[in-house]
C-alpha atoms as one frame of an Amber mdcrd trajectory, in Angstrom:
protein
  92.825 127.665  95.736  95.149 127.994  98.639  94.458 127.021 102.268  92.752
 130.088 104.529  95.630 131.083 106.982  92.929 130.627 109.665  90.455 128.078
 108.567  91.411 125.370 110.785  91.789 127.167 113.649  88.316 128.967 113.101
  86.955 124.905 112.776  88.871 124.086 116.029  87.012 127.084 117.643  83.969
 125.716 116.382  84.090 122.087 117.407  83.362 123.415 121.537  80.902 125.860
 123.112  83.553 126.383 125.628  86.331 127.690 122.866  89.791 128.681 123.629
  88.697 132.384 123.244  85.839 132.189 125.106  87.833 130.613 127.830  90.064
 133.352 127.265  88.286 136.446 127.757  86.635 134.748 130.976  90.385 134.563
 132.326  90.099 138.115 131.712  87.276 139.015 134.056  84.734 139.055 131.502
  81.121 137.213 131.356  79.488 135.307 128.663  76.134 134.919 127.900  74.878
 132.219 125.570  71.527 132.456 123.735  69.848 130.749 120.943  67.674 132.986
 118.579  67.451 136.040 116.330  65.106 137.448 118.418  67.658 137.990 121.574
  69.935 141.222 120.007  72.883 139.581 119.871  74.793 143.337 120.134  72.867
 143.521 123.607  74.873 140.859 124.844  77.938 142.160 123.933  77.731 145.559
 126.215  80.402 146.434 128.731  82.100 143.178 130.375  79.420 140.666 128.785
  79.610 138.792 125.315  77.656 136.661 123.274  77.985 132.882 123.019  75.706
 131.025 120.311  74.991 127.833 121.813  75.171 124.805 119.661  75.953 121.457
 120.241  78.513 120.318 117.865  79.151 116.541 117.371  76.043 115.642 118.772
  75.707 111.478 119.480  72.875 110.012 121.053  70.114 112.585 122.818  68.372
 109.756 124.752  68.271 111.941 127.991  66.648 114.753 126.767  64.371 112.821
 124.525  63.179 111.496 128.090  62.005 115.151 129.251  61.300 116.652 126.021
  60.087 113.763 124.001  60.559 111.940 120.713  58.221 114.619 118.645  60.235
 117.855 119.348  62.906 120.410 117.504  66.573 118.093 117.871  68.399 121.559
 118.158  66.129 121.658 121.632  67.101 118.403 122.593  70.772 118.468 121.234
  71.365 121.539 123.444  69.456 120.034 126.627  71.573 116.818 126.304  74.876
 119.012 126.060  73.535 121.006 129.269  73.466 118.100 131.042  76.531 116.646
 130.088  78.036 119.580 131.557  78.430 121.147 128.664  77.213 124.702 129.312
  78.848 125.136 133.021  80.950 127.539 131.473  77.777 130.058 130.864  77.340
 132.866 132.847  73.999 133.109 132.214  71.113 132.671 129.205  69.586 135.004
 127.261  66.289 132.970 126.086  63.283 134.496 124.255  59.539 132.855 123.938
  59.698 132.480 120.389  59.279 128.413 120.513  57.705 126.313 122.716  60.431
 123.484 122.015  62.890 125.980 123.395  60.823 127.302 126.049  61.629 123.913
 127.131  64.947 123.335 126.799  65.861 126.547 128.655  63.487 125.236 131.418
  64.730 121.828 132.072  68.478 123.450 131.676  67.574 125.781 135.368  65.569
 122.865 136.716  68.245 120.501 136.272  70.881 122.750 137.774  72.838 122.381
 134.426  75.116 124.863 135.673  76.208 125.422 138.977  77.729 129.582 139.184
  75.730 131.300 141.869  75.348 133.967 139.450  73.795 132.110 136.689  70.827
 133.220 135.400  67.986 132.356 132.878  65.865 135.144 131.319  62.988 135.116
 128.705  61.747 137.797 126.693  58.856 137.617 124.829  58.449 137.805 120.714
  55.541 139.788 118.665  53.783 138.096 115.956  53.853 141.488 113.820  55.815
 144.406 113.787  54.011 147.515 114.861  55.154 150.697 116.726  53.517 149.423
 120.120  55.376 145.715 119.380  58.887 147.637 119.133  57.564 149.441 122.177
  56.782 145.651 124.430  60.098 144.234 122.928  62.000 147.324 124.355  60.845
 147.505 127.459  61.025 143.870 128.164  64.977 143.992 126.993  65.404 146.899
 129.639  63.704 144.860 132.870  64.167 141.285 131.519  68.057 141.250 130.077
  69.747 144.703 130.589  68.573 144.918 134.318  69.508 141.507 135.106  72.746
 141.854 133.350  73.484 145.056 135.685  72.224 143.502 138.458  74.057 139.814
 138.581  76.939 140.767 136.466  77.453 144.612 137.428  77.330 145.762 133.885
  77.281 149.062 132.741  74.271 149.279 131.037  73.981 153.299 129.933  73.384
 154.413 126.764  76.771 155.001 125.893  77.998 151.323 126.484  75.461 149.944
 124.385  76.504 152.193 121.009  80.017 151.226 122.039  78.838 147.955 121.726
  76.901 148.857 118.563  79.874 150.303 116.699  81.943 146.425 117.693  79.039
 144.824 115.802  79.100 147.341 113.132  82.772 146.580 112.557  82.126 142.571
 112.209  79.217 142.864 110.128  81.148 145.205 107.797  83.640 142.606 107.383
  81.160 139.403 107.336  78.958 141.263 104.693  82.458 142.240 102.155  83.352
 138.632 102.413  79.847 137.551 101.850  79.523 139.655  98.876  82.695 138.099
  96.858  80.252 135.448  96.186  78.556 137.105  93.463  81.485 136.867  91.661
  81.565 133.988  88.791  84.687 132.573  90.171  84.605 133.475  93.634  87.824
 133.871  95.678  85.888 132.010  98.604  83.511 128.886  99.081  80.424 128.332
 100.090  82.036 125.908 103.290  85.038 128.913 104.139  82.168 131.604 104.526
  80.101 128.800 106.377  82.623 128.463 108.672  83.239 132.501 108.978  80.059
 133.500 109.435  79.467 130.949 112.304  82.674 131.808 113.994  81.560 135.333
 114.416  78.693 134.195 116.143  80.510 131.883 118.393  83.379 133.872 119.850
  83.941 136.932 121.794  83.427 139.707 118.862  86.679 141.933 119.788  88.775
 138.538 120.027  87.463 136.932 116.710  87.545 140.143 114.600  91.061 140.808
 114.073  91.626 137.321 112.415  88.157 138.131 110.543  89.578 141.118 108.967
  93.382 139.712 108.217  90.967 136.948 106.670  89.168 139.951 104.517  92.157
 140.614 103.175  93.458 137.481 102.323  90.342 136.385 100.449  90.015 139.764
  98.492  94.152 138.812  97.024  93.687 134.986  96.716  94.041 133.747  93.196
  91.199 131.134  92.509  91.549 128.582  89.694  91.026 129.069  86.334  87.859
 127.215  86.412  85.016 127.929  88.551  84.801 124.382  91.058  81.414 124.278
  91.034  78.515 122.776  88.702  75.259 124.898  90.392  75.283 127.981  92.161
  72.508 127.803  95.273  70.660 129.804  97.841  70.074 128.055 100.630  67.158
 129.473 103.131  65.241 127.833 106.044  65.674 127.292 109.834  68.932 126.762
 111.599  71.650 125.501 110.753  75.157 125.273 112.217  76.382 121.577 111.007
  79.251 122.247 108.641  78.796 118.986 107.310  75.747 119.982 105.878  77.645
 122.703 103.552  80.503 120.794 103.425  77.834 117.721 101.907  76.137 119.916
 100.003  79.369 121.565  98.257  80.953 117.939  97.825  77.783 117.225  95.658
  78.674 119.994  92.955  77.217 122.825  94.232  77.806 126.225  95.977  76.093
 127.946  98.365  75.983 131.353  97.263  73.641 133.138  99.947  72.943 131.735
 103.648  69.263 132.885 104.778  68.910 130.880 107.336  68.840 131.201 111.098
  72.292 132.174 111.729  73.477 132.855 109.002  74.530 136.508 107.277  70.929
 137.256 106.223  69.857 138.296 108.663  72.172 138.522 111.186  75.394 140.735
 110.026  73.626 143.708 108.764  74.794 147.280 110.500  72.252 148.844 112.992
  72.160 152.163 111.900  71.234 154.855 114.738  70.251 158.212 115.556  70.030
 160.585 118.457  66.656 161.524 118.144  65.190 158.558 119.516  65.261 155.731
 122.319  68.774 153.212 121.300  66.842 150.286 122.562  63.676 151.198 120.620
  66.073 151.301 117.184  67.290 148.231 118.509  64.176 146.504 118.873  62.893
 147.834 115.452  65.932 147.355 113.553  66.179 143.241 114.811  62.059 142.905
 114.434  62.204 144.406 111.039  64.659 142.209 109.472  63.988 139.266 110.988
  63.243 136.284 108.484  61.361 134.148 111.048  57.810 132.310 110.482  57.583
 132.996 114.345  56.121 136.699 112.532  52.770 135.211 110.940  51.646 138.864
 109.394  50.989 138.555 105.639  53.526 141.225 105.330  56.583 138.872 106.974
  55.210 136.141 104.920  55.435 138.132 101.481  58.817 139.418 103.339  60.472
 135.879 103.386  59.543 134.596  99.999  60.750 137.729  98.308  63.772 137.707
 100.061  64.895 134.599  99.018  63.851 135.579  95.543  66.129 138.931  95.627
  68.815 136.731  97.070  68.978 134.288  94.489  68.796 137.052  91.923  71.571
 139.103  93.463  73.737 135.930  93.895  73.192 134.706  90.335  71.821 131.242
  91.694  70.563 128.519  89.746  68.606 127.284  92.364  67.185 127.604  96.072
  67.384 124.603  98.621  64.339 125.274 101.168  65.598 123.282 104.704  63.765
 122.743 107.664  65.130 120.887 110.946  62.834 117.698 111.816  60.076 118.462
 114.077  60.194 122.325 114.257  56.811 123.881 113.515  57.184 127.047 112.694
  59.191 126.238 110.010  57.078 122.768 109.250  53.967 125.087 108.313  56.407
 128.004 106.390  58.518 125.136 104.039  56.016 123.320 101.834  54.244 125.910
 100.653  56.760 128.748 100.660  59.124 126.333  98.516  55.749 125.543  96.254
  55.457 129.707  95.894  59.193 129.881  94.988  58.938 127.511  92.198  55.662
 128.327  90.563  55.034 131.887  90.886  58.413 132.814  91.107  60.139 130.773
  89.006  62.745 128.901  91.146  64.043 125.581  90.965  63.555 124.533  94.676
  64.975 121.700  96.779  62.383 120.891  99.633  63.822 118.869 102.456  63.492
 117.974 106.523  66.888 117.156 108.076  68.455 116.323 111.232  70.282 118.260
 113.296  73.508 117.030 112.568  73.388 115.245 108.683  76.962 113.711 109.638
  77.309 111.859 106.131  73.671 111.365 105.091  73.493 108.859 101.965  69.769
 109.657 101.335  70.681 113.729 101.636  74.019 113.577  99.669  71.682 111.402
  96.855  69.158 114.418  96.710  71.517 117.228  96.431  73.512 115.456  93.439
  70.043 114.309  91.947  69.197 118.488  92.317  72.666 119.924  91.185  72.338
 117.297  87.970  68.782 119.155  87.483  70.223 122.966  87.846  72.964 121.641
  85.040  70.691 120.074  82.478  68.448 123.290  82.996  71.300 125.419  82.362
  72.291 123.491  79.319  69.199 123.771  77.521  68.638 127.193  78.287  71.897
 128.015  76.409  70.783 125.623  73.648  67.482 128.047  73.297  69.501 130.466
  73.214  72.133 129.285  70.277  69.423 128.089  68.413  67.538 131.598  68.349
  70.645 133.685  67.477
């Protein structure tokens, strides 16, 4: 297939925090706030003269520094990000928008305002804290603490508007992107898709990384692009997968994963499109940040919620997914040392294959794979699998017609 008009300068955006749009609409008067978790509404962060920022640390080296305050034995997105705040790396922040979902980030965002990581006398760290189950008096807590703890602190250091009105203003923005993150999203379901696994990787983590009303013009001249690109006449992958787990914003782990025969066909994963670009849908008839609240505890995917409920949530989930997406398979990924995950993946990716039926991958990874040997091995060892199931099931198949 031909080149995406914008692909390359979506991956340029992508190799810095401190992008050229971001730098951009901070020339323009405007504030941005970085943040780290499902749990923080992004579309909160984008009211009035505030955006988002989703803090990552691409092209991570050595984190020697903040192994020495956070230790050898904890989550290397914490560390990655602590070792890039200290580097100087997030100076450009205007302030964080943290939540207590982890103690491994807990820290992080700690060490980042003890060490004076950024120096803007308007700088600020917040927390909010994160249910275990959803229940009316939970939406209620998460609510109220995104009034005093973020909106109140974003009105009072960064003179935001914070009324009613600028939030569904913001609301209707994120409406927009997700509309046009979900249609590209969906052309994946197709048997020859017009789009791979990598060019939606790199989509879907653009929009999370850039000032929404900068990014989303060249999202939707991208729509269109996709929706009249002629593909070849032969699908270029072997496997179709799903790939679900904790976060994950190395394209090199796509980009490894797709070099090994296969294509990722759904993204549940922190940061990715489920969840994370589906519309908020409001009404009049009740409080906008209690619909908020509900609508961002209710389809949240993390093992952070321990209620059976949210556990029955997440496996079926990735079992509709891989249905809807016609995969083969579902590779279960957790980041090294993050326990919340570490307790969800062995048994959830047992579940998947034995009462459910799926061929699952299990596997613990680093932060950044760069050009893993042992990881590329497993995924071609997997993809091999998906194929020889596939052949035989068509075999069956022959043999009983």
């Amino acid at each position: 297939m031909q080149d995406l008009k914008h692909l390359i300068t979506f991956e340029n955006l992508l190799d810095d925090a401190a992008n050229e749009m971001v730098k951009e609409a901070q020339s323009q008067g405007e504030y941005a706030i970085g943040y780290t978790c499902y749990h923080m509404p992004e579309v909160l962060l984008n009211v009035d003269n505030c955006f988002s920022v989703r803090m990552r640390a691409p092209r991570t080296g050595s984190i020697d520094i903040s192994t020495y305050y956070m230790s050898n034995y904890t989550c290397e997105f914490a560390r990655s990000l602590l070792e890039r705040g200290i580097e100087g790396g997030y100076g450009f922040l205007d302030g964080i928008a943290g939540v207590d979902a982890c103690s491994a980030m807990n820290r992080c965002y700690e060490h980042l305002e003890i060490l004076d990581c950024n120096k803007k006398p308007h700088f600020f760290v917040t927390h909010t804290d994160v249910p275990y189950k959803v229940e009316n008096y939970n939406v209620d807590q998460v609510a109220t603490q995104m009034r005093l703890r973020l909106l109140d602190v974003m009105h009072e250091k960064l003179g935001t508007d914070v009324s009613d009105s600028a939030i569904k203003k913001a609301v209707e923005e994120h409406n927009r992107l997700c509309r046009v993150i979900t249609e590209i999203g969906n052309l994946r379901k197709l048997d020859n898709p017009p789009v791979t696994g990598y060019e939606f990787h790199v989509i879907c983590l653009v929009s999370y990384c850039c000032p929404t009303k900068k990014i989303l013009p060249l999202l939707e001249e991208t729509l269109e692009e996709i929706k009249a690109r002629k593909t070849d006449p032969k699908p270029f992958y072997r496997a179709r997968v799903v790939v679900v787990g904790s976060e994950v914003d190395d394209l090199d782990f796509t980009r490894l994963l797709e070099e090994s025969g296969a294509m990722v066909v759904a993204d549940r994963y922190c940061y990715g499109s489920f969840p994370g670009r589906e519309e908020i849908v409001l009404n009049d008839d009740e409080d906008i940040l209690k619909q908020i609240a509900r609508h961002y505890m209710k389809t949240s995917e993390c093992p952070r919620y321990m209620a059976e409920e949210k556990i029955a949530q997440r496996r079926e989930t990735a079992d509709r997914l891989a249905k809807e997406f016609k995969a083969d398979g579902i590779i279960y990924e957790q980041m090294k040392y993050c326990d919340f995950w570490a307790f969800e993946r062995p048994l959830a990716s047992h579940i998947l294959t034995e009462e459910y039926g799926w061929p699952t991958l299990s596997i613990d990874r680093s932060y950044n794979v760069h050009n893993s040997g042992q990881l590329r091995t497993r995924f071609q060892a997997f993809v091999e699998a998906l194929e020889i199931k596939r052949i035989r099931n068509s075999a069956r198949k022959e043999a009983v017609l």
